[in-house]
N, C-alpha and C positions, 0 to 999 in steps of 0.2 A: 504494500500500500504506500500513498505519499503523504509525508510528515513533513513538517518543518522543524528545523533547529535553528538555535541562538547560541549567538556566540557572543559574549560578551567579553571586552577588552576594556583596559582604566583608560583609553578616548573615546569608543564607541561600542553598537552592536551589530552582527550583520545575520543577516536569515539565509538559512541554505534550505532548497526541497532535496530531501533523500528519500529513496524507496527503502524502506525496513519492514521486517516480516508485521502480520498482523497480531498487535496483543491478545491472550490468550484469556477468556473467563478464567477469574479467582476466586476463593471462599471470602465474601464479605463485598464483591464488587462486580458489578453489570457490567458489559463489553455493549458501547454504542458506539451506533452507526452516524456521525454526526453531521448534522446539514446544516448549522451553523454554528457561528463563535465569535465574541467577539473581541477588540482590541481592550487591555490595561494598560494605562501609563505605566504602571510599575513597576511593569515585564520588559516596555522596550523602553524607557528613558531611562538612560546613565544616569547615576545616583537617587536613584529611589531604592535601592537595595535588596529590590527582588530576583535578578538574576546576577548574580555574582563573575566575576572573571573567574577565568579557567576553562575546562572541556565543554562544549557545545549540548545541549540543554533541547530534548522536546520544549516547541512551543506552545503556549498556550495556557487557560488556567482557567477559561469555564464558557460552557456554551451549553448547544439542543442537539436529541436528535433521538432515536428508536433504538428502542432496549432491541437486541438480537435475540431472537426467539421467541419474544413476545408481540415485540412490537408495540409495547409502549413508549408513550411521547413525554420525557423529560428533559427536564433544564438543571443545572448546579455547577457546582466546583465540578471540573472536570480538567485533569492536569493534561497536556498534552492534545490538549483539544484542536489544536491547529493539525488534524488529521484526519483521514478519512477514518478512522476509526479510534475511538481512545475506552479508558476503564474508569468508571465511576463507582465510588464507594457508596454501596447500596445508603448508607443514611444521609448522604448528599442530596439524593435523589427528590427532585420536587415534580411533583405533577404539571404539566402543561397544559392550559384552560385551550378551549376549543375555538376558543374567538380568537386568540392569539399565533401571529406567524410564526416561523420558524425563527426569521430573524429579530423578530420582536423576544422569543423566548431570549434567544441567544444574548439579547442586551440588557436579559433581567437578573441572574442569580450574584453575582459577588458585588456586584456593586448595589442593588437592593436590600441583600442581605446587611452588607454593612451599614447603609444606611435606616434596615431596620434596629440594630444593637444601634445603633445613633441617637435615632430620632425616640426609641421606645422603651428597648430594654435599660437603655442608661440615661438617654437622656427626658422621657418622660413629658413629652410634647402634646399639649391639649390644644382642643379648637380653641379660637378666638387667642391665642397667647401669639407674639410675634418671635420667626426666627429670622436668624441674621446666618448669610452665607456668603463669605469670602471664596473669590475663586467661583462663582457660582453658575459658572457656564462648562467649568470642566465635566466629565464623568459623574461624578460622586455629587457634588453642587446639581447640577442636573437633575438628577434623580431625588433628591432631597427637596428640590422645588416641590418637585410632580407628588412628592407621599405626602411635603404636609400641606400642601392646596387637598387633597384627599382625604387628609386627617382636618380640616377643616383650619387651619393656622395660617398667619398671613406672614408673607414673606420678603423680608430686605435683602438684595444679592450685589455684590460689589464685582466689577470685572473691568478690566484693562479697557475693553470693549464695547463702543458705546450701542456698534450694530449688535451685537451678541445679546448685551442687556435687550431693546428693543424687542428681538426674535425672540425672548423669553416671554416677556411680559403679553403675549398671546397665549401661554403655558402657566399664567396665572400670578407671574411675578408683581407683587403690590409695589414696588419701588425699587430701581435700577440707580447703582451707585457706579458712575464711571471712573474708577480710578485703582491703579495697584500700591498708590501710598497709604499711610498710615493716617488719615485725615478722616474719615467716616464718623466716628462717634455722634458731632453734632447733628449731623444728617437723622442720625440713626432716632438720636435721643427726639427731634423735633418733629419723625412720623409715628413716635411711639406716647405722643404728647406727654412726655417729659421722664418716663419711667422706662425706655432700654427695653432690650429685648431680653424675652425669657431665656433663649433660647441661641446659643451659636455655634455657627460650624467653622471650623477653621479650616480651609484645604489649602492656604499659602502659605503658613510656617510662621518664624518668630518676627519676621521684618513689621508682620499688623500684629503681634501679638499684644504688645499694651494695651493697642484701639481697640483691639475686642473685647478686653476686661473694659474697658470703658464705658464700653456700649451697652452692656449687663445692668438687666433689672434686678432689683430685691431678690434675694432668691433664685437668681441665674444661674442656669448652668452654660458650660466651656465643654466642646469636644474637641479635641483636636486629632485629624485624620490624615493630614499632608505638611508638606514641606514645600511644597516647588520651589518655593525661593532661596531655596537652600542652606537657610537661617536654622539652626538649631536650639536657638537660644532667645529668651526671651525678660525683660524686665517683670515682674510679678507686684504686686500692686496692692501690698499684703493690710494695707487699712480698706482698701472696698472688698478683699476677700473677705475683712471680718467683719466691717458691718453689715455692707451685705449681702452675706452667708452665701459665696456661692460655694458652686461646686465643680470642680474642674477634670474632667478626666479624658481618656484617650481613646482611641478606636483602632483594633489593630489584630489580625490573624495570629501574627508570627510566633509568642507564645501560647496560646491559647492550644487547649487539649482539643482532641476529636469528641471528646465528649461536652465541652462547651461550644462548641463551632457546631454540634450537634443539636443541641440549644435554640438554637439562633434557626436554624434552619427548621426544626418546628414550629415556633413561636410563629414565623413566617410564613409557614403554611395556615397554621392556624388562623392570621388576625389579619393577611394581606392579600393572599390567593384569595381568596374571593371578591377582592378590591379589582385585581386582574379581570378575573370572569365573568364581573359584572363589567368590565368596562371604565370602569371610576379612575379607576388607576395604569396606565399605560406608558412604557419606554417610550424615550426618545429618543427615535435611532437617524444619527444624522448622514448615514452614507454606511450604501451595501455592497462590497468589491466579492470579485472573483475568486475563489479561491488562490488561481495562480499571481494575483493580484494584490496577496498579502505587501511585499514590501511597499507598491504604491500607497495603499491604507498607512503601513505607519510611518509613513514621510510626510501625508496628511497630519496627522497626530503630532506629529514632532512640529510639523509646523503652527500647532496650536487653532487651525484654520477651524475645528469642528465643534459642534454645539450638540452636546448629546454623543452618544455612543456610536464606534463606528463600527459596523459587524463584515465580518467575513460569510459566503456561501460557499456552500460545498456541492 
């Protein structure tokens, strides 16, 4: 069959298609036939520290496609998914609603998931409360619009990009913030008539870190999910931490067991798949390539040019 590999080096990454035999059904994991997938930043940008330098790396890390032998239609973490075939861990496994395409599956599982441990499990997000999202045209920003317009919450999104913001605000963005400095707060604090938002996401790193403690209502919480800006570091703001009371925490795979990553992906079926299947809740996929067509897709991505998720077909 044809896979992709990554190679990653301390300048860049490059993708090779190789033919390697078909992986084999295991005890605890489905062999899908996969028809779509789609792109992470995290896999192809140098320094997000998902694929490491050294030996060349199946690509990929979650998409859709038909369980072998049954022919069920599922979506999730799926490692090596840039294949005509890969192996999913049966508890990964999320059912795919019947209104939704292939590519539309392929643009929902790892980045939804996270954004449900975001928006739910930790960060506890009610209608009518406001979130704040930096970055908020990336991947993860994207989808964090669309769940809490879904979850009923109103939403400030900050980006580089004044078209990008625009194109959102059809997707239900309450207020578009053009800019990648650290200047928001007062914005933030004057559409929230005077009280911040409950609620924020960080997908740029410590460059906005202050402003987003800023921007924090009574009782706010901080998630922080990204770095782009490759800031690791940030000022901390330890008298509005204590008066008031937020809460600050992170969002992140890398440690986390199979059996909380297990977690998450119930909860998700549980409280969101049906947001899907009715329709309420739907991906943003901003561009569908060919499979042979992978490296074009992520020079798009590198180029920052896309709004929503950009999926591969197989």
């Amino acid at each position: 069959m044809k896979a992709y590999f990554i190679q990653q080096t301390e300048r860049d990454s490059t993708l090779e298609l190789r033919e390697v035999p078909q992986p084999q059904p295991a005890a605890g994991k489905l062999l899908v036939r996969v028809q779509a997938a789609s792109l992470n930043r995290g896999e192809f940008i140098r320094g997000h520290g998902l694929t490491k330098p050294g030996a060349a790396k199946p690509a990929g890390t979650d998409g859709a496609g038909e369980v072998v032998g049954t022919g069920e239609r599922v979506m999730g973490r799926l490692p090596a998914a840039f294949a005509e075939y890969a192996l999913m861990d049966k508890p990964d496994a999320i059912p795919v609603p019947a209104n939704l395409s292939w590519e539309d599956a392929a643009a929902v599982p790892i980045t939804f998931l996270v954004v449900y441990d975001m928006l739910v499990q930790q960060g506890r997000l009610q209608a009518n409360e406001w979130l704040l999202v930096t970055g908020v045209s990336a991947g993860v920003g994207v989808a964090a619009l669309l769940a809490a317009k879904a979850l009923g919450a109103r939403v400030i999104g900050t980006s580089g990009s004044a078209a990008k913001l625009d194109a959102l605000k059809r997707h239900g963005l309450d207020l578009g913030i053009a800019t990648r400095a650290p200047n928001f707060a007062q914005q933030v604090m004057d559409a929230t008539g005077g009280k911040g938002a409950n609620l924020v996401v960080n997908n740029v790193g410590g460059s906005v870190f202050a402003e987003t403690i800023r921007s924090l209502a009574y009782e706010g919480r901080h998630a922080t999910v990204g770095y782009v800006d490759g800031v690791l570091k940030g000022e901390i703001d330890l008298e509005a931490l204590h008066s008031k009371r937020l809460k600050l925490f992170g969002v992140s795979n890398k440690l986390r067991t199979a059996e909380q990553r297990a977690q998450t992906v119930q909860g998700f079926t549980r409280d969101w798949l049906p947001l899907f299947a009715s329709g309420k809740l739907k991906p943003l996929v901003d561009r569908v390539y060919d499979f042979k067509d992978l490296p074009e897709a992520v020079r798009r991505m590198e180029a920052d040019q896309h709004v929503g998720k950009i999926v591969v077909r197989l």
